[in-house]
C-alpha positions in Angstrom: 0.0 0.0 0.0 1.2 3.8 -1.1 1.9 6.3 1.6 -1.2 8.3 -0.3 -3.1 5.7 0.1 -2.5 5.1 3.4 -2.5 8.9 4.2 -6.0 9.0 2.6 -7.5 6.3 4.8 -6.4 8.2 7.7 -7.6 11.0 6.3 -11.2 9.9 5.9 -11.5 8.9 9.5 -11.4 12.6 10.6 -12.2 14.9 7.6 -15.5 14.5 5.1 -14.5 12.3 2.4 -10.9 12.6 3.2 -10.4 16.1 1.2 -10.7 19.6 2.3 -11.8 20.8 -1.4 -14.3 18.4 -3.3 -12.1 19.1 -6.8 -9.0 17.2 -4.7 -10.8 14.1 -4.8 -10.1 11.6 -7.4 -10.4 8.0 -7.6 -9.1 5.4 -6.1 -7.8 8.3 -3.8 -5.5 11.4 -4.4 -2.0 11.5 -3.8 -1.0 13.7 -0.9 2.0 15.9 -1.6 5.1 16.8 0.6 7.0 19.3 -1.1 7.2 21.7 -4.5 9.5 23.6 -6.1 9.0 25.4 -9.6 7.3 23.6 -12.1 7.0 20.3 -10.0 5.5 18.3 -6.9 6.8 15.4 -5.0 4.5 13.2 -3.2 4.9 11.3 -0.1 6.1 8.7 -2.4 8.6 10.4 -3.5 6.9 10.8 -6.9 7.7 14.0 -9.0 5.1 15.0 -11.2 5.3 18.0 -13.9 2.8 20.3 -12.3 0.1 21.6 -14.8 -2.7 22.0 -12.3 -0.6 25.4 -10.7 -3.1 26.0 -7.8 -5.9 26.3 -10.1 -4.2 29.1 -11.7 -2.8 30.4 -8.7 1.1 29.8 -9.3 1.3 31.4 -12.3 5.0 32.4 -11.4 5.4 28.5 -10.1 6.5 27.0 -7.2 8.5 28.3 -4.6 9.5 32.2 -6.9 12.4 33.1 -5.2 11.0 36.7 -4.9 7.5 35.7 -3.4 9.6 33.4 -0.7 12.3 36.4 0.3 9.8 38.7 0.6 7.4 36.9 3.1 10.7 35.7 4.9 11.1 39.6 5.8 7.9 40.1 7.0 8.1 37.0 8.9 10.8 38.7 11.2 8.2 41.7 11.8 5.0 39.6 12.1 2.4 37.8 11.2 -0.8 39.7 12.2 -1.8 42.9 13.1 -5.3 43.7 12.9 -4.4 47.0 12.1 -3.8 48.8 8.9 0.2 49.1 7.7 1.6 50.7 5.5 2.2 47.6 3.0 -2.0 47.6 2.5 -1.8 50.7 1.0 1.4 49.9 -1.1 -0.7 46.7 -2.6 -3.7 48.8 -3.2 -1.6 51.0 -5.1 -0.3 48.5 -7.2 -3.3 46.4 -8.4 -5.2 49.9 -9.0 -2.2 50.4 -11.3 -2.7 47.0 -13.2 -6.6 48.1 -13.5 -7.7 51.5 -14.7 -11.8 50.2 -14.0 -10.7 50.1 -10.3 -10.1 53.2 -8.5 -10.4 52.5 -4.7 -9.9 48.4 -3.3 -10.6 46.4 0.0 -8.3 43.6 0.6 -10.0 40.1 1.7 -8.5 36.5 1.8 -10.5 34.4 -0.8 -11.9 34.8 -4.4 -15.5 33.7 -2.5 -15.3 36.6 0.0 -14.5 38.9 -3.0 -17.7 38.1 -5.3 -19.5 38.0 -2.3 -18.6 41.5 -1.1 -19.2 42.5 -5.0 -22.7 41.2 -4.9 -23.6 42.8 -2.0 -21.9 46.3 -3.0 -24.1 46.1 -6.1 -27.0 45.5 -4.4 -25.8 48.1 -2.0 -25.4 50.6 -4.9 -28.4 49.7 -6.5 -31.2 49.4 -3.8 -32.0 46.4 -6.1 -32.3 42.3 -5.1 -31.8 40.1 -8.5 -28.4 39.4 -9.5 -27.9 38.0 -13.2 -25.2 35.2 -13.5 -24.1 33.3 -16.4 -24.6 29.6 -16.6 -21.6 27.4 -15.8 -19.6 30.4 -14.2 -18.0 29.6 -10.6 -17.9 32.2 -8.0 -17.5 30.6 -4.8 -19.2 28.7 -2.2 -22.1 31.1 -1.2 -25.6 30.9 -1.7 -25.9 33.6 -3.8 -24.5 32.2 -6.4 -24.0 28.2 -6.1 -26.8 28.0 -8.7 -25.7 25.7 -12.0 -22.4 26.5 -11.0 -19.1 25.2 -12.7 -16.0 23.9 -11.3 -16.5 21.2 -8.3 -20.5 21.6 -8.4 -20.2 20.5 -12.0 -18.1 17.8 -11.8 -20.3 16.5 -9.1 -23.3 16.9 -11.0 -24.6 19.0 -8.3 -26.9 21.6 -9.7 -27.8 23.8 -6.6 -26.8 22.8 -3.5 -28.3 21.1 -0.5 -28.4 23.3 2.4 -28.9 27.0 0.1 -31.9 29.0 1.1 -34.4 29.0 -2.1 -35.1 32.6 -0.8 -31.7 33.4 -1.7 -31.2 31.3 -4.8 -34.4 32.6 -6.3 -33.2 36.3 -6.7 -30.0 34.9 -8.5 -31.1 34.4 -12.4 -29.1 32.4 -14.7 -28.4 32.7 -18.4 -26.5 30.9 -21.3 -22.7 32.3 -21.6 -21.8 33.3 -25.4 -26.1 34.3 -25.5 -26.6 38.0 -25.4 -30.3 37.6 -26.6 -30.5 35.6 -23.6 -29.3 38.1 -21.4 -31.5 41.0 -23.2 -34.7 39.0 -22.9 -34.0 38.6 -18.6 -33.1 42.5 -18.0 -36.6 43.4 -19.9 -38.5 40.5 -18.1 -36.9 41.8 -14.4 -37.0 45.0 -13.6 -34.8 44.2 -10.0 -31.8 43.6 -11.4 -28.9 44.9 -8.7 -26.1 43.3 -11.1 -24.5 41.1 -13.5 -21.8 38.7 -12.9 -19.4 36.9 -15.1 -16.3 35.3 -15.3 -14.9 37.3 -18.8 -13.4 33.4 -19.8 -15.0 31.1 -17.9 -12.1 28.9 -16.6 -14.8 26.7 -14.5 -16.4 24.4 -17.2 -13.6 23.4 -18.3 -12.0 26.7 -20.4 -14.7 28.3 -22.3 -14.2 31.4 -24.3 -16.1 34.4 -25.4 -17.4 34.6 -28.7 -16.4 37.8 -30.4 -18.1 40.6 -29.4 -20.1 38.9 -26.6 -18.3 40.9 -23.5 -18.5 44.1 -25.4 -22.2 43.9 -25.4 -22.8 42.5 -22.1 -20.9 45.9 -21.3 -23.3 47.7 -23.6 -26.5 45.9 -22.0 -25.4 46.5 -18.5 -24.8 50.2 -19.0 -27.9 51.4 -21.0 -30.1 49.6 -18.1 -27.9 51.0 -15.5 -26.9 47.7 -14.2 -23.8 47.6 -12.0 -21.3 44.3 -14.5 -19.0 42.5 -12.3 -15.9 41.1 -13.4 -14.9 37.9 -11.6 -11.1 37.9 -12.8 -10.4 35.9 -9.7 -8.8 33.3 -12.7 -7.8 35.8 -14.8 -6.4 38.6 -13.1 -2.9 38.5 -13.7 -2.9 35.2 -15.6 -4.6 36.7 -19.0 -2.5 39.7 -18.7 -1.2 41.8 -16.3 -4.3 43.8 -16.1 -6.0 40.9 -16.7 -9.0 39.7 -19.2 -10.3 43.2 -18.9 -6.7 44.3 -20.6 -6.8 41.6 -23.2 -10.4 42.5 -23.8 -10.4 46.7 -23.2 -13.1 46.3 -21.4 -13.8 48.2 -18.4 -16.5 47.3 -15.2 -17.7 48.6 -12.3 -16.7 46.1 -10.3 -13.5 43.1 -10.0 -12.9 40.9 -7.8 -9.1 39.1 -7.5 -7.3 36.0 -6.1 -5.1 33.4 -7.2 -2.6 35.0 -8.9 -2.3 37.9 -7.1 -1.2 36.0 -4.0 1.1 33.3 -5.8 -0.1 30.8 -3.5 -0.9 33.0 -0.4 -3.9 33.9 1.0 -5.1 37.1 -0.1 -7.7 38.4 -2.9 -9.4 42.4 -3.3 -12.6 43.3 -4.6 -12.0 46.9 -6.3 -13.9 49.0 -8.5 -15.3 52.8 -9.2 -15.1 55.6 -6.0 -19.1 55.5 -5.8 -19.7 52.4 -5.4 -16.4 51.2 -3.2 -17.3 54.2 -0.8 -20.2 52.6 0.0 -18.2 50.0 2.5 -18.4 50.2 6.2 -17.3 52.0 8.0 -17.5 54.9 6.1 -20.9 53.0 4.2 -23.4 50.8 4.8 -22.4 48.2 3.1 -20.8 45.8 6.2 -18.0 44.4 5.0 -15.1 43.0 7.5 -12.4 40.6 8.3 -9.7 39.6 11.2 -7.2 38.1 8.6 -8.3 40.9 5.4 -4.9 42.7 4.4 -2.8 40.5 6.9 0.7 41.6 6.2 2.0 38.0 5.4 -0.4 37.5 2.2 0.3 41.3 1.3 3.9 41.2 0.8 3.6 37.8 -1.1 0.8 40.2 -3.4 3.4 42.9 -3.6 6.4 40.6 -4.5 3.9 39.2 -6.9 2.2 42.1 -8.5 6.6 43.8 -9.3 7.8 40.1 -10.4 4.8 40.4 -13.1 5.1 43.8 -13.9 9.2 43.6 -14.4 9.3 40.8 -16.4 5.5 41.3 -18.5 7.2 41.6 -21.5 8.8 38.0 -21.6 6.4 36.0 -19.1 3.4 36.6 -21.3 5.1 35.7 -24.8 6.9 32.7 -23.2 3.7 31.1 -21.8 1.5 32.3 -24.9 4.6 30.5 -27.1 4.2 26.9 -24.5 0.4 27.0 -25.0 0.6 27.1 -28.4 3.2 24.5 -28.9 1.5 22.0 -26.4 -1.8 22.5 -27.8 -1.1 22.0 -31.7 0.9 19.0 -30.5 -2.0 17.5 -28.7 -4.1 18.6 -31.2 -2.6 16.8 -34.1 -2.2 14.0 -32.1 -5.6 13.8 -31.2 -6.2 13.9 -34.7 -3.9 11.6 -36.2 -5.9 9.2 -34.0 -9.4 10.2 -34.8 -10.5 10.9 -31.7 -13.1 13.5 -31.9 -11.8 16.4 -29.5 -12.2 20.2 -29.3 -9.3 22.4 -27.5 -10.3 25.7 -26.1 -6.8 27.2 -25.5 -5.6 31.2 -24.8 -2.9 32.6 -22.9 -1.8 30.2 -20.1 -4.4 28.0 -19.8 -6.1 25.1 -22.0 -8.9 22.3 -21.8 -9.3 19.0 -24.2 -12.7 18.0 -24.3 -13.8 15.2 -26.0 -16.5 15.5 -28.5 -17.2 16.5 -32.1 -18.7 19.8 -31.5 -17.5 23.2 -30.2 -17.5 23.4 -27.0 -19.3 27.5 -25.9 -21.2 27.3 -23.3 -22.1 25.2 -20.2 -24.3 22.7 -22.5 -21.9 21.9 -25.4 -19.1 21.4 -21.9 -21.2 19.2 -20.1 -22.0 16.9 -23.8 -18.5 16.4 -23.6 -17.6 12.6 -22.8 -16.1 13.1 -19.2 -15.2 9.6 -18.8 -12.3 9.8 -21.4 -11.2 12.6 -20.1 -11.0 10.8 -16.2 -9.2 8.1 -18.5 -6.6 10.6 -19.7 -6.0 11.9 -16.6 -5.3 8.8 -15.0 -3.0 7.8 -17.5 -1.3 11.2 -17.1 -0.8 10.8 -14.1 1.1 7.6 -14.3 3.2 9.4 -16.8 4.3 11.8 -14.1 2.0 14.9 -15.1 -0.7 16.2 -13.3 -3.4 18.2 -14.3 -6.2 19.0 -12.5 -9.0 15.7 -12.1 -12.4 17.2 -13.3 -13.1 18.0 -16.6 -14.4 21.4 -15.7 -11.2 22.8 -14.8 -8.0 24.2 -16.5 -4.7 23.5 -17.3 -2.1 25.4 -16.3 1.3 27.0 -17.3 3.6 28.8 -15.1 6.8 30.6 -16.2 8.7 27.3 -14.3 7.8 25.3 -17.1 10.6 24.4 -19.6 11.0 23.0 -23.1 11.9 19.8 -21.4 8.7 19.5 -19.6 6.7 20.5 -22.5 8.5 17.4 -24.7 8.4 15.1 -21.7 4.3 16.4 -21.6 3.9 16.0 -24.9 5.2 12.1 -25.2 2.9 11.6 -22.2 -0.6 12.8 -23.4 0.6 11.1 -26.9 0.8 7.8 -24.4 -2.8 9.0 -22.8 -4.3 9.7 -25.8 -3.6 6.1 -27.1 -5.3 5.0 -23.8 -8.6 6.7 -24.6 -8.8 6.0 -27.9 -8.5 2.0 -27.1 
């Protein structure tokens, strides 16, 4: 018996279904990792596996950057919590207000969840309004609000709402088809109580699903001529798209953002920012109650400063470089794919990229969930055994991270070619 396998035994005995995060889980059991360091993990079996599944996104700099570990080894020295503001808060706020030009004041708080959460209610703060519009297949954490058809783990576990959510509070969030702005339209003119509209600008929770052309322009459009606060939940994007994120690659601007993952490069830490007007409206100063012990503590903040300068110095390379991978590994699995007749679709921009397996494009949360997950749990399995790990479900992404190499890309490559074959037998 495996040390992971043993550890998850254990596990189960004194935590639900042995994981603290329902996407952890995969059968027989996951393994249980004791170290990283760049592109790579090391289980307890001493296994090292190529690392493609980056935090969901989060390590976008990889494992272990140097300038993310010195600079939290210097706050160390000074402290690990306050509950009082420092001067470092005001230095990160600076710098992600910066890297967005739609954000003009932001509040620090420790998870993507707590930031669309706080965005939700600011709109409905701002708005005096109840119904918030989100799009179908888009994750935005585990609150009530919006764990309705919901991508990522919720998908995967064929959970459509979740047990335990008050129907009083699902029932004033209304969902509609991503890539369908007549969809959208139709909602707005059939509600009048619309406090705001929240989307994911590529939804990276159904697998990686991207916006047709002009589709976030007009949701832009829509929102403004009906007055209706837009969110942007970059919590996967920010930073990872670009270094303003999808709103950058997209020139879109929205009145609200919420970020997490890569801002913290593995730490705790996300903001929800957006226009004066609406951000004023927080508590104290607003009425909008808002708060947080562990919000802007000054470990997670220097690992978002060190983050948000090691982005901005080297933008110019990191971007091209992991644009360049993508690409490469893509149109190599692609052709592979191919060669073998397996009907696939790849949905690939920037850093991140998703197979699915099935002979029609894959656009919204429909054409994602047609796709045959079991060949997918079949790749990934067989992936695995070849040393690289992406992430279990079907409805996530894969990720790069500027730790990845040519060599890992060719050592990739001959293992999906190996996976591939296993699907297609």
């Amino acid at each position: 018996m495996s040390n992971s396998q043993k550890l998850f035994n254990d596990a189960k005995k004194v935590i639900p279904s042995g994981v603290n995060s329902p996407v952890r889980y995969f059968e027989p059991y996951p393994f249980f990792t004791k170290k990283s360091h760049g592109a790579y993990i090391w289980d307890e079996d001493k296994n090292r596996y190529i690392d493609f599944c980056n935090g969901y996104g989060a390590l976008l700099l990889g494992h272990r950057r140097k300038e993310i570990l010195n600079a939290v080894s210097k706050q160390l020295t000074q402290g690990t919590l306050f509950c009082t503001p420092t001067k470092s808060e005001i230095e990160l706020s600076k710098l992600i207000i910066g890297n967005f030009p739609s954000i003009e004041k932001v509040r620090l708080v420790n998870t993507g969840g707590e930031a669309t959460m706080t965005a939700i209610r600011l709109a409905r703060g701002f708005t005096k309004k109840k119904k918030i519009i989100k799009f179908e297949g888009c994750y935005h954490g585990a609150h009530d609000s919006v764990l309705v058809k919901a991508g990522s783990g919720l998908a995967h576990n064929g959970i459509s709402v979740s047990d335990g959510g008050l129907d009083e509070v699902s029932k004033n969030t209304l969902v509609v088809q991503y890539n369908n702005v007549e969809d959208l339209e139709k909602t707005i003119t059939k509600n009048k109580d619309i406090a705001g509209v929240i989307i994911e600008p590529i939804l990276a929770n159904m697998g990686l699903i991207l916006p047709e052309n002009n589709f976030l322009s007009n949701v832009r459009k829509i929102t403004k001529e009906n007055d209706i606060p837009l969110i942007f939940d970059e919590v996967v994007t920010g930073f990872r798209v670009a270094p303003g994120g999808a709103q950058q690659h997209f020139k879109i601007k929205p009145d609200i953002t919420t970020l997490a993952k890569a801002l913290g490069s593995g730490f705790t830490v996300a903001a929800v920012g957006g226009q004066k007007e609406i951000m004023d409206l927080l508590s104290p100063g607003g009425k909008v109650y808002q708060a947080s012990t562990y919000a802007g503590n000054p470990i997670s903040v220097s690992a978002a400063i060190a983050s948000i300068k090691t982005i901005n110095k080297i933008k110019n390379k990191l971007y091209t470089k992991l644009e360049r991978y993508n690409a490469l590994l893509t149109h190599a699995i692609d052709n592979m794919a191919t060669d073998m007749k397996i009907p696939h679709q790849i949905n690939f921009t920037s850093s991140m990229f998703q197979i699915f397996f099935t002979n029609k494009p894959v656009i919204d949360y429909k054409t994602s969930k047609n796709a045959d997950a079991k060949k997918f749990k079949k790749m990934f399995s067989t992936l695995l055994k070849n040393k690289v790990f992406i992430a279990p479900s079907q409805f996530e992404v894969v990720f790069l991270s500027d730790a990845h190499t040519q060599s890992d890309l060719n050592h990739t490559v001959d293992a999906f070619d190996i996976a591939l074959k296993s699907v297609k037998n």
